[in-house]
C-alpha positions in Angstrom: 13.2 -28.8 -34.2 14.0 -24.8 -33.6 12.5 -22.6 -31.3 11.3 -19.5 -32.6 10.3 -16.0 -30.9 7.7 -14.0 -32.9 8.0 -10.4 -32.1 6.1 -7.3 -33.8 5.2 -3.6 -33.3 8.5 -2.7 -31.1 8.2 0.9 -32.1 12.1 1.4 -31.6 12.2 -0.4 -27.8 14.8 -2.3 -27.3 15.0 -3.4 -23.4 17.1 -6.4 -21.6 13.7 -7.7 -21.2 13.1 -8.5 -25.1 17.0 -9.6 -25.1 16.0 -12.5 -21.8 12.8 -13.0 -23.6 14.2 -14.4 -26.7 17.2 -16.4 -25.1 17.7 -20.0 -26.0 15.5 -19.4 -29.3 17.5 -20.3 -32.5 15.2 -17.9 -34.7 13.6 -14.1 -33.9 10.9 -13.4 -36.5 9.1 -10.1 -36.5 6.1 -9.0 -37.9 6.6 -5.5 -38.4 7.0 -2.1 -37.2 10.4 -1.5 -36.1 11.0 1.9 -35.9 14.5 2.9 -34.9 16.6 0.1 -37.3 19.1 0.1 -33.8 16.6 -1.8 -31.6 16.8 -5.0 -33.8 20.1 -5.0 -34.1 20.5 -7.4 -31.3 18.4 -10.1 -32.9 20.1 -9.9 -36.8 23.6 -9.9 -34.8 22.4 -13.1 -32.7 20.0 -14.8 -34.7 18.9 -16.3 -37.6 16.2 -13.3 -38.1 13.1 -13.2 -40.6 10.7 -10.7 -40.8 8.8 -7.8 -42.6 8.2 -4.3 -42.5 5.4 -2.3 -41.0 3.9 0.9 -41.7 5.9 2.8 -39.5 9.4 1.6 -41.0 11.8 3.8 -43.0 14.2 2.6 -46.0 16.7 1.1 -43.9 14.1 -1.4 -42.4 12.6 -1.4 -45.7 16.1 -2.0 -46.9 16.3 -5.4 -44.6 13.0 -6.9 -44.3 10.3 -7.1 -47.4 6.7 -6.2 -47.6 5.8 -10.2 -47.2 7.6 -12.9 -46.9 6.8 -16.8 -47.9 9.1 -19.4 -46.1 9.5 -22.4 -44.8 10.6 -24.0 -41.8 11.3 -27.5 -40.3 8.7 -28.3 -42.7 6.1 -25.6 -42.4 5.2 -23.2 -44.8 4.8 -19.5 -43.4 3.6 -16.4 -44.6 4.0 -13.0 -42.8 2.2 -9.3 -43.8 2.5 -6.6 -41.1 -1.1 -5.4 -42.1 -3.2 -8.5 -43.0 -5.4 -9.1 -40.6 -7.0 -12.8 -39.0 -9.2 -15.3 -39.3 -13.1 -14.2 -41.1 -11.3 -10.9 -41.2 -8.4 -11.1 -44.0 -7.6 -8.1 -46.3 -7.9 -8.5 -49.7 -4.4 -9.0 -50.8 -3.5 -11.0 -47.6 -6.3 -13.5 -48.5 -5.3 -13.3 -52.5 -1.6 -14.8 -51.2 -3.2 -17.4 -48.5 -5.2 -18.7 -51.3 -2.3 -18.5 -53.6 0.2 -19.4 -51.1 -1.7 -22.3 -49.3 0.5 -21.2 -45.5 0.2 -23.5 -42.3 1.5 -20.7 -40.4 0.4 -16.8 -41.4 1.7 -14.5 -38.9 0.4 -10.5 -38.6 1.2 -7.6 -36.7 -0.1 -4.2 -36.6 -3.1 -4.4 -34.2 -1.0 -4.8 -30.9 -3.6 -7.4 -29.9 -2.3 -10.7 -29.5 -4.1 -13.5 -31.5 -3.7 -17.5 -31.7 -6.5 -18.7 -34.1 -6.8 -21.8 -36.0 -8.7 -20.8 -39.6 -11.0 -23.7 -40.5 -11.9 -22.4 -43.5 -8.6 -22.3 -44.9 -7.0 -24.6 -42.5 -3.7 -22.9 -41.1 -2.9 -21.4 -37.9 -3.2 -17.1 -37.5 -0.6 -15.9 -35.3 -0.6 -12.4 -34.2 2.2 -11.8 -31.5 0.7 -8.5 -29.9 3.9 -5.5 -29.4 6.6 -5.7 -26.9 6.9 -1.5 -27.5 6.2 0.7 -25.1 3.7 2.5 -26.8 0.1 2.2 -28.5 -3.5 0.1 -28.1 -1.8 -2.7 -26.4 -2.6 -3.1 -22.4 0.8 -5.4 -21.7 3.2 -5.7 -23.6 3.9 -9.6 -25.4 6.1 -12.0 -27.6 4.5 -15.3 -28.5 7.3 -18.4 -28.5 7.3 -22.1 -30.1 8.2 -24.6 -31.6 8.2 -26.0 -34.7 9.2 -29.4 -35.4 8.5 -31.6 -38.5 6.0 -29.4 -40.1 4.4 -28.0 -36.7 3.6 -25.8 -33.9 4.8 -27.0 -30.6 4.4 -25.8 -27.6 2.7 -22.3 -28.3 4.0 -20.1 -24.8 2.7 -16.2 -24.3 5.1 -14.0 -22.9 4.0 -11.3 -20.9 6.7 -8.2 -20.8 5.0 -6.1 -18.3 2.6 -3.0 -19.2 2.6 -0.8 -22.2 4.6 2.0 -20.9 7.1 0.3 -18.5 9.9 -1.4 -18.6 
């Protein structure tokens, strides 16, 4: 079983609240936009640490993380695009690779809104962890944590960080 923190859409924040947020976890995956390559160094220092780049990212982000990423995990299969979108509302090439791809898991960023959907459809689970940054559409600011343990989600936590705008 590992615990995992899924993170996105940081905008170069880094704050001891992300760093208490994440203790105990033995991976940090984020869905994109990093910003400032320094405020993830913590989590590639600490943790085993997956993740993709977002629209916002320069080459050395680029240089670290890939467009998408298909893994696997205790026994579940994961994809994770920034920009992809959710359940009924997929974009083209994010629905070509869940068809292709067959994911339990596919994990988003981009919108700052925090989503936990199950797709019926094509039976997997949609994560969208909302942004922990200080800046953009998001109200409060939020990291999603579980578990994943023999092929699947345990234990699915929000984590509330305070407002967009404050520490």
């Amino acid at each position: 079983m590992k615990e995992i923190a899924l993170i996105s859409d940081n905008h170069s924040y880094f704050g001891d609240d992300i760093k208490d947020a994440v203790a105990g976890c033995d991976e940090v995956w984020h869905a994109g936009d990093v910003g400032d390559i320094k405020s993830i160094e913590y989590f590639l220092n600490n943790f085993e640490c997956r993740g993709v780049y977002g629209n916002i990212d320069d080459r050395l982000v680029r240089d670290i993380f890939p467009e998408t990423l298909f893994f696997e995990c205790e026994g579940l299969h994961i994809y994770m695009k920034h920009i992809g979108g959710y359940p009924g509302r997929y974009n083209t090439k994010a629905l070509q690779d869940i068809k292709s791809f067959s994911p339990d898991l596919f994990i988003s960023g981009h919108s700052h809104i925090l989503k936990v959907m199950r797709d019926e459809k094509l039976d997997l689970i949609h994560l969208n962890p909302g942004s922990y940054g200080l800046h953009g559409f998001h109200q409060v600011r939020t990291i999603l944590k579980f578990s994943v343990d023999q092929g699947k989600i345990k234990n699915v936590r929000i984590v509330e960080l305070g407002l967009r705008g404050k520490q």
